[in-house]
C-alpha positions as CSV (number, residue, x, y, z in Angstrom):
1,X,18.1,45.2,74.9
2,X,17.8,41.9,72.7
3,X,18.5,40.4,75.7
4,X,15.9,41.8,78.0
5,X,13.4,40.6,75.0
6,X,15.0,37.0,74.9
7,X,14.5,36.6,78.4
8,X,10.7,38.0,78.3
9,X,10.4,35.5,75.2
10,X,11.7,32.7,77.3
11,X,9.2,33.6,80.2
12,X,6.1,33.9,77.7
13,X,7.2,30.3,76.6
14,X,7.5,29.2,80.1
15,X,4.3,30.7,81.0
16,X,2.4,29.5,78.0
17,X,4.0,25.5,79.2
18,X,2.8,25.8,82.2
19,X,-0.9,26.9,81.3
20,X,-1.4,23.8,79.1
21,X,-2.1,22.3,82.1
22,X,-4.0,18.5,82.7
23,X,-7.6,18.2,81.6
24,X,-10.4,15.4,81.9
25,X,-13.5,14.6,79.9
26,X,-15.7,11.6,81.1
27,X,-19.1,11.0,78.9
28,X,-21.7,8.7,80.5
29,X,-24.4,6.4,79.1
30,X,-26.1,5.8,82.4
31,X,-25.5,2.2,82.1
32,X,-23.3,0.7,84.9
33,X,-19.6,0.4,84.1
34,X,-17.8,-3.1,84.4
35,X,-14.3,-3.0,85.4
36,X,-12.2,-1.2,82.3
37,X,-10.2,-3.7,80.1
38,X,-6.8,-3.6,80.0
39,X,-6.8,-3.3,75.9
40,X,-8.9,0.0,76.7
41,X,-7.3,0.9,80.1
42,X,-5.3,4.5,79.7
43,X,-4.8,3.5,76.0
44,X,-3.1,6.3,74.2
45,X,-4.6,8.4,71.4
46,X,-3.1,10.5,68.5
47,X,-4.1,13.6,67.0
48,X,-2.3,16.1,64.4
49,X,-2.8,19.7,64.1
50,X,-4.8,20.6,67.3
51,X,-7.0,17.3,67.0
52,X,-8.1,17.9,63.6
53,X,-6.9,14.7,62.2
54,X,-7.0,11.4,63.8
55,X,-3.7,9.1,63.9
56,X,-5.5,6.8,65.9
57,X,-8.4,6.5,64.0
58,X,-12.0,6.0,65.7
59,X,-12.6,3.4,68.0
60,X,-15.6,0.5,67.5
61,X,-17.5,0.8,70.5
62,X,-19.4,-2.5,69.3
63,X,-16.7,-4.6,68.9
64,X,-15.3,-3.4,72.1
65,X,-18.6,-3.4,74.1
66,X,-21.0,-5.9,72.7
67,X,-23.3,-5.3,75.6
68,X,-22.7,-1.3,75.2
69,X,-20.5,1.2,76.8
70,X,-21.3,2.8,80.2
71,X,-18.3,5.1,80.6
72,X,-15.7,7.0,77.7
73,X,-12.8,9.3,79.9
74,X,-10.3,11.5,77.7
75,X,-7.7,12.5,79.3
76,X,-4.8,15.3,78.5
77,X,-2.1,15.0,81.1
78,X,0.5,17.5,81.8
79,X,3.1,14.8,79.4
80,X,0.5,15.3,77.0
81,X,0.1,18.9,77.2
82,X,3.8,19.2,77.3
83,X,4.0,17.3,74.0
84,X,1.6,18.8,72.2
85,X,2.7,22.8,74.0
86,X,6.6,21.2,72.3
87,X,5.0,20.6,69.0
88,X,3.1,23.9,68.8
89,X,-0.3,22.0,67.9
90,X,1.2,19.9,65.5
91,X,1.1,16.8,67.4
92,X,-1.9,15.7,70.4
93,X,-1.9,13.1,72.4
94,X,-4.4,11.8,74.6
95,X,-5.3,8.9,77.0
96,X,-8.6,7.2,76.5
97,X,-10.5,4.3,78.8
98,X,-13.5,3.1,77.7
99,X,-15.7,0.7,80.3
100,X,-17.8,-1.2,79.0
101,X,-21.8,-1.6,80.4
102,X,-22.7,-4.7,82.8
103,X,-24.0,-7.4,80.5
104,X,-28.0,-7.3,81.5
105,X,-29.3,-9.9,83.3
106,X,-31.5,-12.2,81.7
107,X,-35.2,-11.6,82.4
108,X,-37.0,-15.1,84.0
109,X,-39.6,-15.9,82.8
110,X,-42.6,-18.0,85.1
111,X,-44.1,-20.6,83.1
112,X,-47.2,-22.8,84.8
């Protein structure tokens, strides 16, 4: 009977993998994006304990985008979810890209 229950186990854990699946969340400013730099281009992310903590640390938008960001994507892929599913929690990684807003164009101004 042990057995049977390992198996069942072992299907739970298979189950519970495979659920962790691949998710995407994208947060817009409005402002229009400029092509994504490769230093902020799929750039990975670390978390511990379910995303509590941050490895990474925060990221300075400002020094990044001077002119402001238009676009911030997180991603979990099914590596990542795999990972962190491995880990039981302990352990999150993610994969950001930030773009950047279109510097503005500078207003002319008609003098006589």
């Amino acid at each position: 009977m042990s057995t049977i229950s390992s198996v069942k186990w072992g299907q739970l854990l298979l189950c519970a993998m495979a659920l962790t699946g691949c998710y995407t969340t994208t947060v817009s400013s409005g402002k229009p994006a400029a092509k994504a730099s490769i230093e902020y281009d799929e750039k990975s992310h670390h978390g511990l304990v379910n995303g509590i903590a941050e490895l990474s640390g925060p990221h300075n938008l400002e020094k990044i985008c001077p002119d402001g960001w238009s676009e911030i994507k997180t991603e979990t892929s099914f590596l990542n979810g795999f990972v962190d599913a491995v880990t039981m929690g302990i352990y999150n990684p993610q994969t950001i890209t930030v773009r950047c807003a279109l510097p503005s164009k500078p207003v002319a101004v008609n003098t006589p």
